[in-house]
C-alpha positions as a printed Julia matrix, in Angstrom:
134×3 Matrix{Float64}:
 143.85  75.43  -28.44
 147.52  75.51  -29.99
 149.94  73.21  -28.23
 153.16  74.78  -27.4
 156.05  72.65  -27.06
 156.06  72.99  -23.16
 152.99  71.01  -23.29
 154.06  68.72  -26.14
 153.94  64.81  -25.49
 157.86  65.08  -27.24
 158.65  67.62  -24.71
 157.79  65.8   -21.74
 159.13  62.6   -22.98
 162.28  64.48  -23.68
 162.48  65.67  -19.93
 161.61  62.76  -18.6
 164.68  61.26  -20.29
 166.71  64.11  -20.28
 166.04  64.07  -16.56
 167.27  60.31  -16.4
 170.79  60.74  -18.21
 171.66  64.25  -16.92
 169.96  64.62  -13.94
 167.58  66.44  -11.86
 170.43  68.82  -10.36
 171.84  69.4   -13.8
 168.36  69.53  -15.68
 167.18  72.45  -12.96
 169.98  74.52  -13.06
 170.12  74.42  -17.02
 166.05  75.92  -16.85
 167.19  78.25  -14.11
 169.72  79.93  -16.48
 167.42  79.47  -19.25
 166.46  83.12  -20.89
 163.84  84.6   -23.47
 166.5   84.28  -26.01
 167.84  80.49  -25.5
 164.49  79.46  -24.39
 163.51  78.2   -28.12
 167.25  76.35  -28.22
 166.21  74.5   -24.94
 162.76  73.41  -26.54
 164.18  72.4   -29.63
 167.45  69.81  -27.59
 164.2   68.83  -25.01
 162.22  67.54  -27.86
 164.43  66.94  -30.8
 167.7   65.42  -28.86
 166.16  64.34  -25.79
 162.53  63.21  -26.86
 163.51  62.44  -30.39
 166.76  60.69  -30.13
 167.12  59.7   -26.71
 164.09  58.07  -26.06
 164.14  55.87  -29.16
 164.12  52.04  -28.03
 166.54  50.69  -30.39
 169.29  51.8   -28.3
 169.86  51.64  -24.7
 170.37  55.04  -22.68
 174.22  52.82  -22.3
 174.85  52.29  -25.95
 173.81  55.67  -26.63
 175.99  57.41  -23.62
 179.15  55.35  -25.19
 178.29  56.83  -29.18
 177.32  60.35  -27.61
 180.64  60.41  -25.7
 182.64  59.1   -28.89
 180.73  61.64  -31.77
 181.26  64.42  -29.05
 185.15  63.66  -28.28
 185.42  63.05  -32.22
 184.35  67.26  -32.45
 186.32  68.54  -29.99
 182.66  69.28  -27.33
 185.03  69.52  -24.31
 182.0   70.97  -21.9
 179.52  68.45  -23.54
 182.12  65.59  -23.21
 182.19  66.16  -19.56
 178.68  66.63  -19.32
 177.86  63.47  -21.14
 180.95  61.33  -18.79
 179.52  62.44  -15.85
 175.98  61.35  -16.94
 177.04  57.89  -17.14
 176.59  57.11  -13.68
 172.53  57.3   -14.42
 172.93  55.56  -18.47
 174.92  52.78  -16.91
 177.86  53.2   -19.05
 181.24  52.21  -17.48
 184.44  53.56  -17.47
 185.41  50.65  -19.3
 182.89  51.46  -21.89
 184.37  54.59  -22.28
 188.22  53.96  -22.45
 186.66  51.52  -25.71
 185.14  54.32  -27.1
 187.93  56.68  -26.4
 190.2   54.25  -28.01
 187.57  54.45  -31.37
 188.04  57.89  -31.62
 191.57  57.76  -31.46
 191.67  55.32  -34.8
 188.57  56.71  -36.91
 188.89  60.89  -35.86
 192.4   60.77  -34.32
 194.29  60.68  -31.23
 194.86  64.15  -30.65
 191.28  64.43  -29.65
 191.1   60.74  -27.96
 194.12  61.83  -25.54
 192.26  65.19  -25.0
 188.74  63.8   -23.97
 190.84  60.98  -22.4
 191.96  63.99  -19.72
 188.68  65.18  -19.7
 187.26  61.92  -18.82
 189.87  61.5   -16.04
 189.26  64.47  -14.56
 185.48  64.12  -14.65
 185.9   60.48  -12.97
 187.94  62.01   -9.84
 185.29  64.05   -9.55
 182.78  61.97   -9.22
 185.22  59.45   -6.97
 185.96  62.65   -4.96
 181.78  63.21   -4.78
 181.33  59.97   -3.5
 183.8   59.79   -0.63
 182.25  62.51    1.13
């Protein structure tokens, strides 16, 4: 019997963690919208980011939120910036955690893109404080 990677120990590590950081709400709706043609991409981020990466124990799901946040503010990932600020409330990051990392990209990749993912951050943050109060 060939495995595929839906049935891959990897994969379901990956979406059991992916799951954790992201969420069930955001998980589903990313397989909803999943097609024939991105279906490999989704496999590949499931297993390789997710069960690869993510579910290493050297890190904690916090220390990786905070580098994840910084690497993807560093490039410019606007969407995945959000994404990934949002996600803290499961990884346990703070915002504190994130000004700090902010505040390394500004010195090491520049603060053109620190203030930018700064805004992004805010934004995403009174969100989520708007989410709550309901």
């Amino acid at each position: 019997m060939t495995e595929t990677p839906l049935s891959s120990d990897r994969y379901r590590e990956g979406m059991a963690t992916r799951r954790a950081v992201l969420g069930d709400v955001h998980v589903d709706r990313a397989q909803v919208a999943t097609t024939p043609f991105d279906q490999p991409f989704q496999e590949l981020i499931t297993e390789g980011a997710w069960g690869t990466v993510w579910s290493r124990p050297q890190l904690t799901k916090r220390e990786r939120s905070i580098v994840t946040i910084a690497l993807l503010a560093a490039l410019g990932q606007d969407d995945e910036v959000a994404m990934h600020v949002r996600a803290t409330i499961n990884t346990g990051a703070t915002r504190d955690d994130v000004r700090e990392a902010l505040l390394h990209v500004a010195i090491y990749a520049g603060v053109p893109a620190a203030n930018h993912a700064i805004k992004i951050a805010k934004q995403v943050f009174e969100q989520m404080d708007a989410e709550r109060a309901l």
